[in-house]
py3Dmol code that shows the C-alpha trace and the ligand (Angstrom):
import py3Dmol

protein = """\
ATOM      1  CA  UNK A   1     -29.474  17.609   3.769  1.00  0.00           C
ATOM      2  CA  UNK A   2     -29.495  13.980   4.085  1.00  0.00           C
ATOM      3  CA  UNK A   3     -32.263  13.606   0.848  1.00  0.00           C
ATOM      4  CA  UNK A   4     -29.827  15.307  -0.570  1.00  0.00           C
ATOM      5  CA  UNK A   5     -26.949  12.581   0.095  1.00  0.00           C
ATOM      6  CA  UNK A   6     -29.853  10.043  -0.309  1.00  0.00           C
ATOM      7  CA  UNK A   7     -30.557  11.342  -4.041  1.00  0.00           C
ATOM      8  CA  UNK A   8     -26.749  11.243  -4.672  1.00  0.00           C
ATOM      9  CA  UNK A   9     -26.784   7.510  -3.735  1.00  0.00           C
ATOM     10  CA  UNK A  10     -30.200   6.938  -5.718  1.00  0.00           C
ATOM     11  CA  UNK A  11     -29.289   8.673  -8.780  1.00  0.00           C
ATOM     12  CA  UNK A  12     -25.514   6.691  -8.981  1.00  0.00           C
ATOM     13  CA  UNK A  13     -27.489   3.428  -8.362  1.00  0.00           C
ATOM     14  CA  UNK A  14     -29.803   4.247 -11.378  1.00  0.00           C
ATOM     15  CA  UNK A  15     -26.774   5.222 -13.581  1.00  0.00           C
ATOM     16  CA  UNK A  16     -27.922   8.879 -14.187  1.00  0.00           C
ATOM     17  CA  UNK A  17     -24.812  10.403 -14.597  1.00  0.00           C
ATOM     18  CA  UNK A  18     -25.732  13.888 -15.379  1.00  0.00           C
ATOM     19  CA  UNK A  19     -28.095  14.477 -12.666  1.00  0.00           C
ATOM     20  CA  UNK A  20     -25.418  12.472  -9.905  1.00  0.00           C
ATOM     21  CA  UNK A  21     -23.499  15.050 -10.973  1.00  0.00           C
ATOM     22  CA  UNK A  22     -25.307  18.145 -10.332  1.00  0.00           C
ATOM     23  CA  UNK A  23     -26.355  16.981  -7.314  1.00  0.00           C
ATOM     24  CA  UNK A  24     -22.546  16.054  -6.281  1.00  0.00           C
ATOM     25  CA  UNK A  25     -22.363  19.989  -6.725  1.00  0.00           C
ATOM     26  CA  UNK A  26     -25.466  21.348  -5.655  1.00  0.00           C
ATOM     27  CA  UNK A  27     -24.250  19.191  -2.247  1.00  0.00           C
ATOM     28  CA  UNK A  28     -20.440  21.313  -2.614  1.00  0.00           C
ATOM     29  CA  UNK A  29     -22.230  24.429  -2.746  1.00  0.00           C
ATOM     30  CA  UNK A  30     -24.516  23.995  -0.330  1.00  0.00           C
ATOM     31  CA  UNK A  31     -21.836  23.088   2.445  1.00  0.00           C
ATOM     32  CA  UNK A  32     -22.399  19.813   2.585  1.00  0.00           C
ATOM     33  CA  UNK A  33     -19.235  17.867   3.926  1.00  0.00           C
ATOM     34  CA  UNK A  34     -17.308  16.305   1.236  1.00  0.00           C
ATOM     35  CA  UNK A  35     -16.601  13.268   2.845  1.00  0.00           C
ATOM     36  CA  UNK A  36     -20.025  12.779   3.896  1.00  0.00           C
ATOM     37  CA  UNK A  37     -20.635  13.133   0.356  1.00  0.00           C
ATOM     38  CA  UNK A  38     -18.357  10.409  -0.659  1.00  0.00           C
ATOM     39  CA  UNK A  39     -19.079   7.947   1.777  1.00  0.00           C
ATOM     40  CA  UNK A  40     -22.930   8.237   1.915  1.00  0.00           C
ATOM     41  CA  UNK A  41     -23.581   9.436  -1.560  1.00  0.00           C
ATOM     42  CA  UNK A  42     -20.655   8.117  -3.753  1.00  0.00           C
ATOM     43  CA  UNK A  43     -19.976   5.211  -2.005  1.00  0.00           C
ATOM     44  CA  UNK A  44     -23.172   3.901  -0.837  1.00  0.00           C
ATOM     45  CA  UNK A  45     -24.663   4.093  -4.875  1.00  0.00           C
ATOM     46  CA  UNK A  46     -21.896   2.039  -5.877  1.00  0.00           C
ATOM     47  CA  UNK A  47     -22.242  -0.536  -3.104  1.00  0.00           C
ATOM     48  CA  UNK A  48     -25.776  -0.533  -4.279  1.00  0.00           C
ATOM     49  CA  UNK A  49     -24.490  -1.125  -8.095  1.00  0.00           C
ATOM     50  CA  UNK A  50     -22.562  -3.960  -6.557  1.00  0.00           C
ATOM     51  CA  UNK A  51     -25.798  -5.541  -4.549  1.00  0.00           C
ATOM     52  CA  UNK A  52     -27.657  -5.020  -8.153  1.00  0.00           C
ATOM     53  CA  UNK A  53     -24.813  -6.969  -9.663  1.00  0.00           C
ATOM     54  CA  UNK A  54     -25.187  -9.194  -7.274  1.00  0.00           C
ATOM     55  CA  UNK A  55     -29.165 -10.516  -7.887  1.00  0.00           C
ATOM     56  CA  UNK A  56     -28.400 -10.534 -11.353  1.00  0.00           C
ATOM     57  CA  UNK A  57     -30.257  -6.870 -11.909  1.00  0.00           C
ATOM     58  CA  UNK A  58     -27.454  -5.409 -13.294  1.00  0.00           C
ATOM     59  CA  UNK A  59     -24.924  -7.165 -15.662  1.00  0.00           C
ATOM     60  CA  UNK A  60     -20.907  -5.534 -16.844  1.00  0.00           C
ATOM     61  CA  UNK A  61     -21.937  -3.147 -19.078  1.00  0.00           C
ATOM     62  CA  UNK A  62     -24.222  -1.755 -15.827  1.00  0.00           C
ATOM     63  CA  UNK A  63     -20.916  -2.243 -13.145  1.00  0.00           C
ATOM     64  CA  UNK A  64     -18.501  -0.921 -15.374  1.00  0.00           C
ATOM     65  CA  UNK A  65     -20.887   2.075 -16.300  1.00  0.00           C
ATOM     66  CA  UNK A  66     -21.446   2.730 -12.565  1.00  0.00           C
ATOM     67  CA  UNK A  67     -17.949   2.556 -11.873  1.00  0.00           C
ATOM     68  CA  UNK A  68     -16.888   5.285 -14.440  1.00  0.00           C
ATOM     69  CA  UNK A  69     -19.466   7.763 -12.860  1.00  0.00           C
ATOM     70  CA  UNK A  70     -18.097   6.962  -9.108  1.00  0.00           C
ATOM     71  CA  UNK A  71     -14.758   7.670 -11.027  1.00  0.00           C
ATOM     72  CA  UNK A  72     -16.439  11.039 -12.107  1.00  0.00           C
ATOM     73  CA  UNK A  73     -17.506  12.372  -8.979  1.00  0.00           C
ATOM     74  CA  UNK A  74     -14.640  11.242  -6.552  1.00  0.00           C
ATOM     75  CA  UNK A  75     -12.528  13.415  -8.908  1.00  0.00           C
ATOM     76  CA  UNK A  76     -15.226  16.320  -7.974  1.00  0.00           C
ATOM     77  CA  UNK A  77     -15.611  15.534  -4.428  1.00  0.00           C
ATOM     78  CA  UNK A  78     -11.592  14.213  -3.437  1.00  0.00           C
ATOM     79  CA  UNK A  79     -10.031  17.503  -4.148  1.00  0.00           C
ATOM     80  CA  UNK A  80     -12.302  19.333  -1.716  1.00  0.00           C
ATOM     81  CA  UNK A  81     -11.805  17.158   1.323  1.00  0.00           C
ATOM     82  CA  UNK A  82      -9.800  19.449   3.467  1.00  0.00           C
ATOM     83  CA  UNK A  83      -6.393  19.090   3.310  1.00  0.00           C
ATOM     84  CA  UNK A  84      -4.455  18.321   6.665  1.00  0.00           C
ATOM     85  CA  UNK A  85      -2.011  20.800   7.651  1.00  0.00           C
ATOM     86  CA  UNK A  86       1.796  19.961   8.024  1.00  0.00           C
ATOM     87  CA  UNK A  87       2.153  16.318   8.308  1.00  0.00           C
ATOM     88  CA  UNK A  88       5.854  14.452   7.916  1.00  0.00           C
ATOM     89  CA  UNK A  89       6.601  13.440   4.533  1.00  0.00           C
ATOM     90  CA  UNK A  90       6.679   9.438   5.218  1.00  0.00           C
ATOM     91  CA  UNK A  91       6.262   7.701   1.595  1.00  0.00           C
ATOM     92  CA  UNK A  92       3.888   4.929   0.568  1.00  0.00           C
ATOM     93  CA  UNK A  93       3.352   2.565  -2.315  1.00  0.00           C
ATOM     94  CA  UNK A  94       0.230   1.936  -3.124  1.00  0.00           C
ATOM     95  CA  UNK A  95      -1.455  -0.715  -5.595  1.00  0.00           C
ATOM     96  CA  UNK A  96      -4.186  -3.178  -6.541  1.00  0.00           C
ATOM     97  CA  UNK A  97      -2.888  -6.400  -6.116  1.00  0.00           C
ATOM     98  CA  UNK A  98      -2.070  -8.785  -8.821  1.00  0.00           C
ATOM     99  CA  UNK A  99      -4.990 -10.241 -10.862  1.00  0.00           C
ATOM    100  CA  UNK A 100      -7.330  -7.684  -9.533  1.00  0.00           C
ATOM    101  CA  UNK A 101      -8.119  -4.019 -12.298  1.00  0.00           C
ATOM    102  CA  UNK A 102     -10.521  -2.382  -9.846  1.00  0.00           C
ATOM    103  CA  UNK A 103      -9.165   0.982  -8.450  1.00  0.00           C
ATOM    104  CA  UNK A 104     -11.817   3.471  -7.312  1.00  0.00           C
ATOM    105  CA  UNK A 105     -11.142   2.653  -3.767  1.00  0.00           C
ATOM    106  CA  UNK A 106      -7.478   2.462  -3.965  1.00  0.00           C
ATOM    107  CA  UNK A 107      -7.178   5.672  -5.738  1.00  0.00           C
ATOM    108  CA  UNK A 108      -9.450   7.509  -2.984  1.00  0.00           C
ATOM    109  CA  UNK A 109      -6.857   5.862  -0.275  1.00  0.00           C
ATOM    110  CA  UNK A 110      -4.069   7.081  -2.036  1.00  0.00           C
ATOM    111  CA  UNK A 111      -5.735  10.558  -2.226  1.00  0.00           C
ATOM    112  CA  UNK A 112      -6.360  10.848   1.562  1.00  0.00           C
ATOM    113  CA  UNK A 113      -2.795   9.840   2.474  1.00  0.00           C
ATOM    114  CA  UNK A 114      -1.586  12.383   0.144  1.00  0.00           C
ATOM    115  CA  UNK A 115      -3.524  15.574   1.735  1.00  0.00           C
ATOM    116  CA  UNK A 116      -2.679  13.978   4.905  1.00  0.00           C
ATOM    117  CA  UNK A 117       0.750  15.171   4.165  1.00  0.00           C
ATOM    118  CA  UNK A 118       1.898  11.277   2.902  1.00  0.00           C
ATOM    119  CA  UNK A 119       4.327  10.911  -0.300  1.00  0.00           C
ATOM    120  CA  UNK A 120       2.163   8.825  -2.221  1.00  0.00           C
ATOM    121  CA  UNK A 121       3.666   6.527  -5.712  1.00  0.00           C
ATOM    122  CA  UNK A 122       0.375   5.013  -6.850  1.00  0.00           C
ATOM    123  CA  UNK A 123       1.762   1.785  -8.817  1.00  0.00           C
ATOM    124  CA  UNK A 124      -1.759   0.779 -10.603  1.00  0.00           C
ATOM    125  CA  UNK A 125      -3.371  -2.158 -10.490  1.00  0.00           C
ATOM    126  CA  UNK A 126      -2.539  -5.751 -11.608  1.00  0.00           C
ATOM    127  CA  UNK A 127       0.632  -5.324  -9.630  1.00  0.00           C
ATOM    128  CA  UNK A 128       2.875  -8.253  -9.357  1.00  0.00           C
ATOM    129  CA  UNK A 129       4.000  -9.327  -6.013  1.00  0.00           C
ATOM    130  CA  UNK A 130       8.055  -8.541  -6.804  1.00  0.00           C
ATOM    131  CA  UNK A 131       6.899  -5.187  -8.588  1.00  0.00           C
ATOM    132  CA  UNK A 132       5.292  -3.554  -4.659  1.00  0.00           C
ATOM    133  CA  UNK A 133       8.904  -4.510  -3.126  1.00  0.00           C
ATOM    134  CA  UNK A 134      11.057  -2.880  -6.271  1.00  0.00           C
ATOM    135  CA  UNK A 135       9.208  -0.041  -6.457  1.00  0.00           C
ATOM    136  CA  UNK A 136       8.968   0.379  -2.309  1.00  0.00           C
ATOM    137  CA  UNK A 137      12.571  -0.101  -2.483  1.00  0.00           C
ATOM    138  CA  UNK A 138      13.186   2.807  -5.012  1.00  0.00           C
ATOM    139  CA  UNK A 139      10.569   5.206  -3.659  1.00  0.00           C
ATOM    140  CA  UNK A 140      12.456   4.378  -0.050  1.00  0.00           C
ATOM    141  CA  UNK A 141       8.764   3.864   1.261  1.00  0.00           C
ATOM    142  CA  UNK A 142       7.762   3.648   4.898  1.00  0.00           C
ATOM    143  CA  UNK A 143       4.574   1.926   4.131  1.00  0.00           C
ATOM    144  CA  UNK A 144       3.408  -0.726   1.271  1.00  0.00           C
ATOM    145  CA  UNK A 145      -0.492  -0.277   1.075  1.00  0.00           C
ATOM    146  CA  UNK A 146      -2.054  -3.177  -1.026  1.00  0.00           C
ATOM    147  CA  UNK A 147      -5.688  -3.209  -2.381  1.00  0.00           C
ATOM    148  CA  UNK A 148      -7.712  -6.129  -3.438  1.00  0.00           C
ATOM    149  CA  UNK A 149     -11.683  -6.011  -3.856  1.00  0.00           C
ATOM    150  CA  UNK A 150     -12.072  -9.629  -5.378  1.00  0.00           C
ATOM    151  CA  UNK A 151     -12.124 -12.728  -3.171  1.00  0.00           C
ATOM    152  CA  UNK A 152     -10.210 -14.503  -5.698  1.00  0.00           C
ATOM    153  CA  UNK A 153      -7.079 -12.522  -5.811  1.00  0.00           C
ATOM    154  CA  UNK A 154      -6.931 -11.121  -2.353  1.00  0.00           C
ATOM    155  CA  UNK A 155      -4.473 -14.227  -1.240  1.00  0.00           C
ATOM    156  CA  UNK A 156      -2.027 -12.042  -3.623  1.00  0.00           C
ATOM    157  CA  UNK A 157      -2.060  -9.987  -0.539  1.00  0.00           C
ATOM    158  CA  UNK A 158       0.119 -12.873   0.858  1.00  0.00           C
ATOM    159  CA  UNK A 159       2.219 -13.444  -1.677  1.00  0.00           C
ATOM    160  CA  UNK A 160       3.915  -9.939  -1.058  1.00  0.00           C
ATOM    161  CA  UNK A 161       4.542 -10.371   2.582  1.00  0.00           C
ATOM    162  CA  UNK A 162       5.971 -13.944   2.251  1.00  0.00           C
ATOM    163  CA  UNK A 163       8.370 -12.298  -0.496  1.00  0.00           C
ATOM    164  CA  UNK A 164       9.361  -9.565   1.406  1.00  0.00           C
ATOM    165  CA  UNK A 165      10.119 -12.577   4.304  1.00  0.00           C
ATOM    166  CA  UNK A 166      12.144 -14.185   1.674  1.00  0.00           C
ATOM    167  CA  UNK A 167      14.068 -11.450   0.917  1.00  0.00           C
ATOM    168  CA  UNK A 168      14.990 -10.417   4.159  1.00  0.00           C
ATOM    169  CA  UNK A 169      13.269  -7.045   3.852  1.00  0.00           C
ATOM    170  CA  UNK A 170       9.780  -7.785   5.925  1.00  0.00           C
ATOM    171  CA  UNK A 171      10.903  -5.529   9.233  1.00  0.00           C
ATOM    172  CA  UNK A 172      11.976  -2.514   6.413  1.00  0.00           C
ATOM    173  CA  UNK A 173       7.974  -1.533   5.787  1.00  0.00           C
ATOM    174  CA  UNK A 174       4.511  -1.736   7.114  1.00  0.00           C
ATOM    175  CA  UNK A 175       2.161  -3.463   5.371  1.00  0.00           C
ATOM    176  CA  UNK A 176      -1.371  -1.548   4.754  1.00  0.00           C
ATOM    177  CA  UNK A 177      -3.899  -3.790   3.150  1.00  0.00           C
ATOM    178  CA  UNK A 178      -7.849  -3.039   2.492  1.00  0.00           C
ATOM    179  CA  UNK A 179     -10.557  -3.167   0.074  1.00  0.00           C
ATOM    180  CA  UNK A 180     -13.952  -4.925  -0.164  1.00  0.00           C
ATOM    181  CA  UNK A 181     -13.515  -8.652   1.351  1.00  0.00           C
ATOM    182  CA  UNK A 182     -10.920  -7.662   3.258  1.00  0.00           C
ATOM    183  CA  UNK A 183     -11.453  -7.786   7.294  1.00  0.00           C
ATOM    184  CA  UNK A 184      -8.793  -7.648  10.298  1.00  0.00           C
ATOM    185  CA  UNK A 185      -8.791 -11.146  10.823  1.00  0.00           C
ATOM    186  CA  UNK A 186      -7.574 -11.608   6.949  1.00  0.00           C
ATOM    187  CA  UNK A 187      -5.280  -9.006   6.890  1.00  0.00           C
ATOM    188  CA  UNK A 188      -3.448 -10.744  10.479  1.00  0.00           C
ATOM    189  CA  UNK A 189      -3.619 -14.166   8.157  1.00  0.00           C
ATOM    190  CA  UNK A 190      -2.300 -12.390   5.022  1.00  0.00           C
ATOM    191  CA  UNK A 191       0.036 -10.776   6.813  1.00  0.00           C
ATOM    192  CA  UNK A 192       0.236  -7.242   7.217  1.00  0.00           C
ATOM    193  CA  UNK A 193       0.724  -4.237   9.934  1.00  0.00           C
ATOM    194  CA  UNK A 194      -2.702  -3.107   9.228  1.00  0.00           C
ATOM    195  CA  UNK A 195      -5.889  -2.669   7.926  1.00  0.00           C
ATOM    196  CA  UNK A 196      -8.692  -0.101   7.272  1.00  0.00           C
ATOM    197  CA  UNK A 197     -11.969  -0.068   6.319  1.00  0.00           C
ATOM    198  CA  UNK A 198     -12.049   3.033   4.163  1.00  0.00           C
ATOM    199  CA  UNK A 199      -9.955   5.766   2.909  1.00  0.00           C
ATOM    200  CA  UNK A 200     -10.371   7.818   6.281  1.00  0.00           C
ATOM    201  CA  UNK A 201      -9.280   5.575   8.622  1.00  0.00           C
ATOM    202  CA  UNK A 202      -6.773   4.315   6.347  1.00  0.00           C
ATOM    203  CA  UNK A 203      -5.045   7.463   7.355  1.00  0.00           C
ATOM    204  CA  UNK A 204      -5.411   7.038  10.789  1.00  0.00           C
ATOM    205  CA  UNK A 205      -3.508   3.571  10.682  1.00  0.00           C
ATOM    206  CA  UNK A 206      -0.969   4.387   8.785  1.00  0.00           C
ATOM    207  CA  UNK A 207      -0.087   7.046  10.733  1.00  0.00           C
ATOM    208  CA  UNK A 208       0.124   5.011  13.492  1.00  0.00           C
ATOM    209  CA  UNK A 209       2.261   2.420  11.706  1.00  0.00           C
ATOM    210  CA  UNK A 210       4.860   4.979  10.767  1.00  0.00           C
ATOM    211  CA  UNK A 211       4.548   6.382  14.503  1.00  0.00           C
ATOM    212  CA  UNK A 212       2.957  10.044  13.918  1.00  0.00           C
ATOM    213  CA  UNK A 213       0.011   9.167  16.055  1.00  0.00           C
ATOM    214  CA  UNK A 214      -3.467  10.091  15.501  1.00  0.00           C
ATOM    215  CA  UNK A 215      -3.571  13.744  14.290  1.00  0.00           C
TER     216      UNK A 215
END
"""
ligand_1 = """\
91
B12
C -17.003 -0.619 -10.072
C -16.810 -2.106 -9.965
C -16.132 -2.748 -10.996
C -15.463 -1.982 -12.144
C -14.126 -1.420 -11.610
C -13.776 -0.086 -12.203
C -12.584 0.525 -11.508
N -11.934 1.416 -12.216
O -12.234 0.233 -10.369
C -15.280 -3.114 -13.199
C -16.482 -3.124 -14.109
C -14.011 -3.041 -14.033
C -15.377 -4.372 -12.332
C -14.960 -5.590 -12.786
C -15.141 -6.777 -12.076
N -15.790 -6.905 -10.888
Co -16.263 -5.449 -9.834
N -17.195 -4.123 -8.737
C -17.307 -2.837 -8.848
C -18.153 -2.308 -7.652
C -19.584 -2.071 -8.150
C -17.683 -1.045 -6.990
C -16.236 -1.042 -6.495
C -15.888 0.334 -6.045
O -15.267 1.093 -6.762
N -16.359 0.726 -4.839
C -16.228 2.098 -4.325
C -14.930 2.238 -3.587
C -14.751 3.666 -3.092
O -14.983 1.378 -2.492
P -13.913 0.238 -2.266
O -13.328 -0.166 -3.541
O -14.480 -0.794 -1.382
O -12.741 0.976 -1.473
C -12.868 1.440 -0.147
C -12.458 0.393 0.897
O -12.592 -0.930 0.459
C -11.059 0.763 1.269
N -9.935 0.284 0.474
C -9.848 -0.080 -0.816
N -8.594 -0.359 -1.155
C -7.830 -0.149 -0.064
C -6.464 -0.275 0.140
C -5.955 0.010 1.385
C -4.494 -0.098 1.601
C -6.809 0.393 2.444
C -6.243 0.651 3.780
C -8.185 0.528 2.238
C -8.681 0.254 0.995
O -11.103 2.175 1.178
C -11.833 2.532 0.017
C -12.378 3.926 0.149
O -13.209 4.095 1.253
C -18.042 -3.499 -6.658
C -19.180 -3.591 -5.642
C -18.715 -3.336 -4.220
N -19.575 -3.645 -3.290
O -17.628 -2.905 -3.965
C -17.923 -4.679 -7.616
C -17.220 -5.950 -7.140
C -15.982 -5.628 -6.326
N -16.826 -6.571 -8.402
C -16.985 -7.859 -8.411
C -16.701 -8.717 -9.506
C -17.109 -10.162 -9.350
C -16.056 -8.228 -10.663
C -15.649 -9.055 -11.886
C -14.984 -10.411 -11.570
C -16.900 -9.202 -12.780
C -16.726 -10.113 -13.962
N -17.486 -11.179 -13.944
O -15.931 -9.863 -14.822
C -14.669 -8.096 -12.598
C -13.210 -8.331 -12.161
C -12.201 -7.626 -13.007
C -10.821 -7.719 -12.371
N -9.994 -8.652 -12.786
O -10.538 -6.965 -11.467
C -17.499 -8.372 -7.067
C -16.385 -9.013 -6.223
C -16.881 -10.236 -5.449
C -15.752 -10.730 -4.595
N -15.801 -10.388 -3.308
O -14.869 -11.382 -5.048
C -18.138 -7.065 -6.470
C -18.121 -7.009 -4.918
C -19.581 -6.977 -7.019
C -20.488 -8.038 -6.445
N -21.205 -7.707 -5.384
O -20.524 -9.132 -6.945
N -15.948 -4.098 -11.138
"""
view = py3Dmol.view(width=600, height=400)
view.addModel(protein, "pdb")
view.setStyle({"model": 0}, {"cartoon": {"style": "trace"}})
view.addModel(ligand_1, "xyz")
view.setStyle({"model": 1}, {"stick": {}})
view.zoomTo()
view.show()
């Protein structure tokens, strides 16, 4: 099963859309757990786009082109990821930071919180700073989850905590931050509650930020 999940990976890295595709389903059908799918298959290929990208192998056309088929197939795989049963509705806001148009990841976090029984308001990407805290304010959200996958805007991260400070709001929400350059030690500097590596434990820590524990 796992040259299965390694072909998924392969296929994504070579930009062969089609046959990613089928094999994203062949995978389904054959049992094969859909998050395995998604992090080993789905994942890993694009990671590999990125590496390509990288040493120069690939250029834009190739990282926007492998981005579109992740796209693709997390819309295949996320829906079959079990949904969790029950679950308080605690609400989250949930955007790319300011500066920053990548959203794969952020949209598979938002996806997990929501079958986890979260209220999810996905606010895009390129989100101002002030724009989390109105919309967190409307939505009455527990948590503000912030995504940034570029070095270069991830300080943005920063810029909605010290906000919040200014506004006297900062002990209203948690702060959720991840994404590619992001790491624990960053996300204490930046300022936030928490921090996950991926979509799956995403869920874990923000359930523990709004106290429901770990199931
Ligand atoms: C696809 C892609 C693009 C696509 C994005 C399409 C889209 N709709 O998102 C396009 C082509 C638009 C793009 C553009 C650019 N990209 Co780009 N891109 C990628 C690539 C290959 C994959 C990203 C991805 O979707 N990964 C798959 C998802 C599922 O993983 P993920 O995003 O990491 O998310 C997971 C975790 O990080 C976490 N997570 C994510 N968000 C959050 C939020 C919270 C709250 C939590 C808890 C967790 C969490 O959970 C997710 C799920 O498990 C990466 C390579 C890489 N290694 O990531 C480069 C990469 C991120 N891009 C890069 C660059 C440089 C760019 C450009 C600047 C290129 C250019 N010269 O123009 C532009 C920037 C445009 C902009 N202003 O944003 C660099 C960033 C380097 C850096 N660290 O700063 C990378 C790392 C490539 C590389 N190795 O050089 N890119």
């Amino acid at each position: 099963m796992s040259e299965l999940i390694g072909k998924i990976s392969k296929t994504i890295e070579e930009l062969k859309e089609e046959e990613a595709e089928a094999l994203v389903k062949e995978a389904l059908d054959k049992g094969v757990e859909p998050v395995k799918i998604l992090e080993e298959g789905i994942i890993a290929g694009v990671r590999a786009i990125g590496e390509k990208f990288e040493k120069k192998e690939y250029f834009l056309a190739e990282l926007y082109e492998g981005g579109e088929i992740a796209e693709k197939l997390v819309e295949i795989v996320g829906p079959k990821i079990p949904k969790e049963a029950g679950g308080a509705r605690k609400r989250v806001i949930i955007g790319t930071v300011h500066g920053d148009l990548h959203d794969i990841g952020k949209n598979l976090v938002a996806m997990q919180l929501t079958m986890a029984g979260f209220e999810v308001r996905d606010i895009g990407i390129d989100v101002p700073p002030m724009r989390f805290i109105e919309e967190a304010e409307n939505f009455k959200a527990d948590i503000i989850a912030l995504s940034s996958l570029l070095m270069a805007t991830m300080m943005n991260m920063s810029e909605v905590t010290n906000l919040l400070k200014e506004l006297g709001l900062r002990d209203k929400y948690k702060i959720l931050v991840g994404g590619g350059p992001i790491n624990p030690a960053l996300a204490q500097m930046f300022g936030a509650d928490g921090y996950a590596e991926n979509a799956v434990e995403a869920v874990k820590v923000a359930k523990k930020l709004v106290g429901l524990g770990e199931n």
